[in-house]
N, C-alpha and C positions, 0 to 999 in steps of 0.2 A: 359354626365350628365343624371340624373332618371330623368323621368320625373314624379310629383307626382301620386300616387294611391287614388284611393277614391274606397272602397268596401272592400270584401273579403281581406285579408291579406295572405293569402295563394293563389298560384294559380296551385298547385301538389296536390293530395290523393291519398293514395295507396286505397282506396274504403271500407276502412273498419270501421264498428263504433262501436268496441269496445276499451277494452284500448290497439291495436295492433293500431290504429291508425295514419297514418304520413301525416302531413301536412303541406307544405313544401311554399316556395318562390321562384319558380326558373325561371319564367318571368316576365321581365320584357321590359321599356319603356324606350329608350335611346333616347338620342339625343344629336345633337352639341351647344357651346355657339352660334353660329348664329343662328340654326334654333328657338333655346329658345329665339330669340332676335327677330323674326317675329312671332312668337307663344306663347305668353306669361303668356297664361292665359289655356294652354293647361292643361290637368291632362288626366291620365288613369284613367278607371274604368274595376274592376275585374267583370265579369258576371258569372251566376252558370253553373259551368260543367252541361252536361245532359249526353250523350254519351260519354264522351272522361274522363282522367282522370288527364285532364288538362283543367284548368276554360279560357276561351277567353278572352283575354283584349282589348276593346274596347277604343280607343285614342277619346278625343273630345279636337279639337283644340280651341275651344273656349270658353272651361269652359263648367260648367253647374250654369245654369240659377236658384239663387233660388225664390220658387214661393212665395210669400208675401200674405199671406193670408188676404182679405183683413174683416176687422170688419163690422158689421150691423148694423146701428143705426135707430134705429128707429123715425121718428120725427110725433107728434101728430098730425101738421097741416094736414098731408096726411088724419086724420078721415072725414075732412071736404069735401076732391075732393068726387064725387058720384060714383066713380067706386072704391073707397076702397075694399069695403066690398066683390065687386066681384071676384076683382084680389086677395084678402088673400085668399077664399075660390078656387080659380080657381088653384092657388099656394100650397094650403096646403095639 
């Protein structure tokens, strides 16, 4: 079985960037229904060629983690603590 991709969709170039350009799919991430059955949450990720004319794929068996951005709210009582005024300017 593939195991899924997250990245680049390509992981071959012939290096060129004009319209001679090929880019291509030719690694990938395999694996068995068992190991898929202890690794569940695995995915590849394509990384950028730098030297080579083939991009690295990087396996994270554990997924990737997404970051949950979290909101700011602001709340007015904070005007009334005496070190408000500090920490905004010490902050900003």
């Amino acid at each position: 079985m593939e195991i899924p991709n997250s990245g680049g969709s390509s992981t071959w170039s012939n290096q060129r960037s004009d319209e001679e350009a090929i880019l291509e799919k030719l690694d990938r991430v395999l694996s068995s229904l068992e190991w898929n059955f202890l690794f569940p949450k695995a995915i590849s990720v394509t990384d950028v060629a730098i030297a080579s004319d083939h991009a690295p794929i990087i396996l994270l068996i554990n997924g990737v983690e997404k970051k949950v951005k979290k909101e700011f709210k602001f709340e007015s009582r904070w005007l009334m603590e005496e070190e408000c005024a500090q920490v905004v300017k010490e902050e900003w």
